[in-house]
ZAROFI-562409 format. One record per residue (C-alpha): residue number from 1; residue in one letter; x, y, z. Coordinates in nm, 3 decimals, padded with zeros to 5 digits. Example, Ala and Ser with C-alpha at 12.3 -4.5 7.8 and 13.67 -1.06 7.14 Angstrom:
// ZAROFI-562409
<site><resi>1</resi><resn>A</resn><u>01.230</u><v>-00.450</v><w>00.780</w></site>
<site><resi>2</resi><resn>S</resn><u>01.367</u><v>-00.106</v><w>00.714</w></site>
// end
This chain:
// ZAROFI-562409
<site><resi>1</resi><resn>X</resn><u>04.529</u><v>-07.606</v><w>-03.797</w></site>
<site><resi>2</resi><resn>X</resn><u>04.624</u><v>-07.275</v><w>-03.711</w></site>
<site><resi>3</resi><resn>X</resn><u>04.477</u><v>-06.967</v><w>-03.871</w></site>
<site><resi>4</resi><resn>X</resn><u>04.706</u><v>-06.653</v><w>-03.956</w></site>
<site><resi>5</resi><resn>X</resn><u>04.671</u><v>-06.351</v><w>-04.101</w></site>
<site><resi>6</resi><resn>X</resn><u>04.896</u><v>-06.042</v><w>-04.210</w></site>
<site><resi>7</resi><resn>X</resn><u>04.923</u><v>-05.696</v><w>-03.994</w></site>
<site><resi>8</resi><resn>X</resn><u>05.078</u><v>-05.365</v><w>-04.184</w></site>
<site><resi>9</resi><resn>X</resn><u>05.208</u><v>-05.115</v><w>-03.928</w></site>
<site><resi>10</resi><resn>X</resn><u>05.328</u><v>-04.765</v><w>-03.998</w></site>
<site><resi>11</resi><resn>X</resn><u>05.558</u><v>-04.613</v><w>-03.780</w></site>
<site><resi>12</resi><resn>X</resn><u>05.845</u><v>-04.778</v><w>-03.529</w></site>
<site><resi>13</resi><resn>X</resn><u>05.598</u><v>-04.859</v><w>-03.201</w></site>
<site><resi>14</resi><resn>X</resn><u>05.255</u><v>-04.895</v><w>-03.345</w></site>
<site><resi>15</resi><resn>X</resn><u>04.934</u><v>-05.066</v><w>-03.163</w></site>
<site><resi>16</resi><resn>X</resn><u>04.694</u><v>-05.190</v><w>-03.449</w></site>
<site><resi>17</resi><resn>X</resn><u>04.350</u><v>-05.298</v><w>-03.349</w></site>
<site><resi>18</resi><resn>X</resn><u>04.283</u><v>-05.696</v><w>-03.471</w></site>
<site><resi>19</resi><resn>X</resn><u>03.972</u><v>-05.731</v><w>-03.285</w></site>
<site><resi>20</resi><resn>X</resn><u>03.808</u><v>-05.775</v><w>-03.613</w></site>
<site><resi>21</resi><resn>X</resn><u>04.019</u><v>-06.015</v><w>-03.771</w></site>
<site><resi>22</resi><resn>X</resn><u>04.039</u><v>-06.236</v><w>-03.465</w></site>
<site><resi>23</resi><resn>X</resn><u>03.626</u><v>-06.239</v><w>-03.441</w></site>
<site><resi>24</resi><resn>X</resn><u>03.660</u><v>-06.284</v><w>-03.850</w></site>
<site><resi>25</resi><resn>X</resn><u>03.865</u><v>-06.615</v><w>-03.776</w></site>
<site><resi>26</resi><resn>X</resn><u>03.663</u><v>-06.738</v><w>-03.508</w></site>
<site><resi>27</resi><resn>X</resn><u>03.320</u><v>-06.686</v><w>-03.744</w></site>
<site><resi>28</resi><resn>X</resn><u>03.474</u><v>-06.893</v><w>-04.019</w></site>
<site><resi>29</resi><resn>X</resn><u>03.619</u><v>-07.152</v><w>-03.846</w></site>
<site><resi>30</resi><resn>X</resn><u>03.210</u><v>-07.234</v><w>-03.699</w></site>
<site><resi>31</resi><resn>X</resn><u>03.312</u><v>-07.286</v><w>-03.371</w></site>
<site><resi>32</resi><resn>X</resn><u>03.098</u><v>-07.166</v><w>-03.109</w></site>
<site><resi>33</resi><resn>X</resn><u>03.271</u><v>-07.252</v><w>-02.801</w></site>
<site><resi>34</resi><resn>X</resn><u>03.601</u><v>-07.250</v><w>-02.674</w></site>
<site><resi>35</resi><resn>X</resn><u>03.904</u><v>-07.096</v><w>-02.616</w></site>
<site><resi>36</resi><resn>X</resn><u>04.123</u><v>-06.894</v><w>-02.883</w></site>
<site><resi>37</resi><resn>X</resn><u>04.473</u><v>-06.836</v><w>-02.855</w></site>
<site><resi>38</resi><resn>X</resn><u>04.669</u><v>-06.552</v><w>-03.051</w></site>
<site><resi>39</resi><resn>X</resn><u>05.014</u><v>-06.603</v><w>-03.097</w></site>
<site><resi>40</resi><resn>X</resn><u>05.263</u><v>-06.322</v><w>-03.237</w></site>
<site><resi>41</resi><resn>X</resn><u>05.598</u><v>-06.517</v><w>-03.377</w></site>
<site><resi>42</resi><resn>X</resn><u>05.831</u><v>-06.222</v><w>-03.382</w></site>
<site><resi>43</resi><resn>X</resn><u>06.073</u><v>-06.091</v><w>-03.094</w></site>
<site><resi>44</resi><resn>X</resn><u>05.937</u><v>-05.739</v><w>-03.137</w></site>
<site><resi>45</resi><resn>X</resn><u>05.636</u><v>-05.750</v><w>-03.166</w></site>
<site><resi>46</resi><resn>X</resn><u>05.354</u><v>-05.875</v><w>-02.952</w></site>
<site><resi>47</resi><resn>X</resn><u>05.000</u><v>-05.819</v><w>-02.819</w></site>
<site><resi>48</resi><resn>X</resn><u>04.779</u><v>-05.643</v><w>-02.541</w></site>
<site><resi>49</resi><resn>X</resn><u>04.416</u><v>-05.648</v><w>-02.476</w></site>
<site><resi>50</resi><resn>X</resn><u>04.323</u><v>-05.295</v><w>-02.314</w></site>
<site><resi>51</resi><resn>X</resn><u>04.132</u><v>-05.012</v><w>-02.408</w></site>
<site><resi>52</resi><resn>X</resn><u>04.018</u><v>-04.956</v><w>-02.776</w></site>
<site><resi>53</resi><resn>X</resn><u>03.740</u><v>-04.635</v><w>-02.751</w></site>
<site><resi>54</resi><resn>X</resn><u>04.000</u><v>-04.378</v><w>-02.669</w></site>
<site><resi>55</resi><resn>X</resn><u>04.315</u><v>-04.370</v><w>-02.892</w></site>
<site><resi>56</resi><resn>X</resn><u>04.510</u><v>-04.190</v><w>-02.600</w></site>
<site><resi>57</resi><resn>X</resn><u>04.532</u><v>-04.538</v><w>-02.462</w></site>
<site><resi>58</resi><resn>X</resn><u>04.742</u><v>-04.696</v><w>-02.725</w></site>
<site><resi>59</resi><resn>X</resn><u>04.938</u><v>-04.353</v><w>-02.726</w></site>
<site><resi>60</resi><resn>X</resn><u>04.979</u><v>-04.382</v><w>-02.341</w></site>
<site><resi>61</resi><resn>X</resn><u>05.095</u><v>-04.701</v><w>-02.353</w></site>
<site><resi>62</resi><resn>X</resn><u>05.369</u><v>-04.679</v><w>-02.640</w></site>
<site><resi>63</resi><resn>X</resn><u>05.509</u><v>-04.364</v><w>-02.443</w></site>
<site><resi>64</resi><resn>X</resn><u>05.513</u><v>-04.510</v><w>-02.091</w></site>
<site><resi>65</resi><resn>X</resn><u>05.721</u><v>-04.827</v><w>-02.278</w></site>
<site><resi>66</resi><resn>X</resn><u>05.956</u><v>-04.596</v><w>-02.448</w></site>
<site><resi>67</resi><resn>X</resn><u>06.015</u><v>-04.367</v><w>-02.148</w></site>
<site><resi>68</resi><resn>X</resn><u>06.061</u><v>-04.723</v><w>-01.934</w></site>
<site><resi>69</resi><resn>X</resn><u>06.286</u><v>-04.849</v><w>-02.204</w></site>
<site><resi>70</resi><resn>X</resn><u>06.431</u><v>-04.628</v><w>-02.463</w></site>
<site><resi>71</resi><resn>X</resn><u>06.546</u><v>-04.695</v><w>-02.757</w></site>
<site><resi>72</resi><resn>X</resn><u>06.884</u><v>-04.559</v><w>-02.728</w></site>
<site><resi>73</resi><resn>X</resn><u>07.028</u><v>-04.648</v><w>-02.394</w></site>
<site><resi>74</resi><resn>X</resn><u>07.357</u><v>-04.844</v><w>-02.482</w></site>
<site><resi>75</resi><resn>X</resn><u>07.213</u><v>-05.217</v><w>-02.504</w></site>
<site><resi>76</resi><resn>X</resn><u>07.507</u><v>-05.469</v><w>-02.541</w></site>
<site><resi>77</resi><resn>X</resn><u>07.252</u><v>-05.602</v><w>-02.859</w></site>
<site><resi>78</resi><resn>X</resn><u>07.389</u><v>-05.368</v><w>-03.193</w></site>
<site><resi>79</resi><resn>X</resn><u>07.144</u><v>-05.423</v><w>-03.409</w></site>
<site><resi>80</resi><resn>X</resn><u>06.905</u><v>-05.093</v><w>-03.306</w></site>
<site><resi>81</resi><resn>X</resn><u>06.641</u><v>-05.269</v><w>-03.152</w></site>
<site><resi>82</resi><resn>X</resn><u>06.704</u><v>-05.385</v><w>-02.805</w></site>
<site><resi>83</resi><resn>X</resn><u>06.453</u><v>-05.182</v><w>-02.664</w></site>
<site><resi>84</resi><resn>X</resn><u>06.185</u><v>-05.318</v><w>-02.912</w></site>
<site><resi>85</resi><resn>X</resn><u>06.275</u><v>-05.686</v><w>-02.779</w></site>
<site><resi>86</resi><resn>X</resn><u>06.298</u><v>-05.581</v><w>-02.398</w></site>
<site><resi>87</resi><resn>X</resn><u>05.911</u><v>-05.422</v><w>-02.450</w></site>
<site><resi>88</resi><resn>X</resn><u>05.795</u><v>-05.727</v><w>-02.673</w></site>
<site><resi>89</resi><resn>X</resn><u>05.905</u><v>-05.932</v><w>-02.380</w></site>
<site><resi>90</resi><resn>X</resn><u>05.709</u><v>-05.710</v><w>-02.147</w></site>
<site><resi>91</resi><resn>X</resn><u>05.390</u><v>-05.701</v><w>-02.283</w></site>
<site><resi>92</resi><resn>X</resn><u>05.410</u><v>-06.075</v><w>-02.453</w></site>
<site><resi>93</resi><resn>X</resn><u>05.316</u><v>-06.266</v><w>-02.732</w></site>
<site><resi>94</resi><resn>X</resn><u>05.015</u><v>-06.458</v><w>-02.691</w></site>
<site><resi>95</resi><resn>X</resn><u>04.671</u><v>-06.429</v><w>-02.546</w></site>
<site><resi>96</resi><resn>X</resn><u>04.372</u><v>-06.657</v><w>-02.470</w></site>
<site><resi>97</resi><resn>X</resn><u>04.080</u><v>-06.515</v><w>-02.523</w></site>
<site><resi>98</resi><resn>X</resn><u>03.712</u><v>-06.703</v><w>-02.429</w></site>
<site><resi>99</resi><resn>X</resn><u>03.512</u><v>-06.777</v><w>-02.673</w></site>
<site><resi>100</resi><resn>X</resn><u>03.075</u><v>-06.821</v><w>-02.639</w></site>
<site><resi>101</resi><resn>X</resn><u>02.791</u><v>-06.844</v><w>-02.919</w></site>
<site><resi>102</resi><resn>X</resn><u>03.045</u><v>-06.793</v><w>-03.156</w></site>
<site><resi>103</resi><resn>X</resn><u>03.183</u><v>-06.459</v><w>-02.994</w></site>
<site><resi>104</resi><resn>X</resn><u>03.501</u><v>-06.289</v><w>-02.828</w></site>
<site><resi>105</resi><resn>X</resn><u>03.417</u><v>-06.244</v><w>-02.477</w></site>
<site><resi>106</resi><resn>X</resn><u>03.551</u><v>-05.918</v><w>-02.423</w></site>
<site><resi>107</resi><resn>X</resn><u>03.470</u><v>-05.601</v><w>-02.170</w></site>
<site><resi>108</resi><resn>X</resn><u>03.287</u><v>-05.315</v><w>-02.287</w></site>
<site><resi>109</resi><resn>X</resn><u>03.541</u><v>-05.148</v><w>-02.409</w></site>
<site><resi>110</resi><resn>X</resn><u>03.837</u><v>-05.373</v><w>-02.453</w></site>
<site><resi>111</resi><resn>X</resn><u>04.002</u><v>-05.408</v><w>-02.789</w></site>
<site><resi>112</resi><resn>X</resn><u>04.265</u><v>-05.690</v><w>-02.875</w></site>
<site><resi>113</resi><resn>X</resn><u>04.606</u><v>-05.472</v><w>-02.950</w></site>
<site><resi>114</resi><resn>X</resn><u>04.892</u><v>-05.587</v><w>-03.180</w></site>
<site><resi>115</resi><resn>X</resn><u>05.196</u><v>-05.419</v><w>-03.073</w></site>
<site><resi>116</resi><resn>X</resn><u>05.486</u><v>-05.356</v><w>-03.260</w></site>
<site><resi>117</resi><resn>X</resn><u>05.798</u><v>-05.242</v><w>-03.121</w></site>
<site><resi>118</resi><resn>X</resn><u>06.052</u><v>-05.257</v><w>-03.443</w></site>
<site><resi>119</resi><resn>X</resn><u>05.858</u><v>-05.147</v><w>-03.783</w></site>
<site><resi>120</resi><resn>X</resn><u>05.737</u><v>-05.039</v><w>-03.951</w></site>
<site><resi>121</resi><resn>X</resn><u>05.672</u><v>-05.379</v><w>-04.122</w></site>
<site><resi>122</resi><resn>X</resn><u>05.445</u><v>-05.653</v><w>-04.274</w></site>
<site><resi>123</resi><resn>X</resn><u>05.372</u><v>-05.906</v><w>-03.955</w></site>
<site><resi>124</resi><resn>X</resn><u>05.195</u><v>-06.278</v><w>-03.899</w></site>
<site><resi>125</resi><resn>X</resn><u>04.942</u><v>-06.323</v><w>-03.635</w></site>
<site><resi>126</resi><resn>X</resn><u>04.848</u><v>-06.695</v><w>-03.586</w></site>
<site><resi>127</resi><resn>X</resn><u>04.509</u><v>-06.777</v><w>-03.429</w></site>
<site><resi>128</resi><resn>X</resn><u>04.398</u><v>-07.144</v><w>-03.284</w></site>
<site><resi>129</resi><resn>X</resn><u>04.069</u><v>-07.192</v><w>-03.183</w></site>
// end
């Protein structure tokens, strides 16, 4: 059964850093081995590993996206967020992540990322392990 948990973010494009949550799950579930997927279910929202010990990563990365796709650039879709489902569908909305002794296996300084692209707003993130 899949795990889930809730994500608050705080401005339109936001990256929030789950890393804890996701090792949280994987501790409680006692599982030491394996494979761990994250899934995001929205269409503007989704999820990145990259870098998590400089914060001018996440803000790199939300300005390249809107500069690549802005959010006002006469999209056929008239609700106001086109551009948050064009960069959803960019970066995605899952990841598998290894898992070994009952840990993430992650780089040094890799963080696990949930993006959002149309907020700010209360989101899911499902976990199966």
């Amino acid at each position: 059964m899949p795990r889930s948990f809730h994500v608050k973010t705080s401005a339109r494009t936001d990256m929030v850093d789950i890393t804890a949550q996701i090792q949280a799950a994987i501790s409680e579930s006692g599982k030491s081995d394996g494979v761990c997927t994250v899934f995001i279910p929205h269409t503007t929202a989704g999820i990145v590993i990259n870098e998590g010990a400089d914060p001018d990563v996440c803000n790199d990365i939300l300005a390249k996206l809107n500069e690549m796709v802005p959010p006002d650039a006469g999209y056929q879709h008239t609700e106001g967020n086109a551009d948050s489902h064009i960069k959803t569908a960019l970066v995605g909305t899952t990841a598998s992540l290894i898992v070994e002794n009952g840990r993430l296996v992650l780089g040094t300084w890799q963080k696990i990322f949930f993006c959002e692209f149309d907020g700010p707003r209360s989101r899911q993130v499902y976990i199966k392990i």
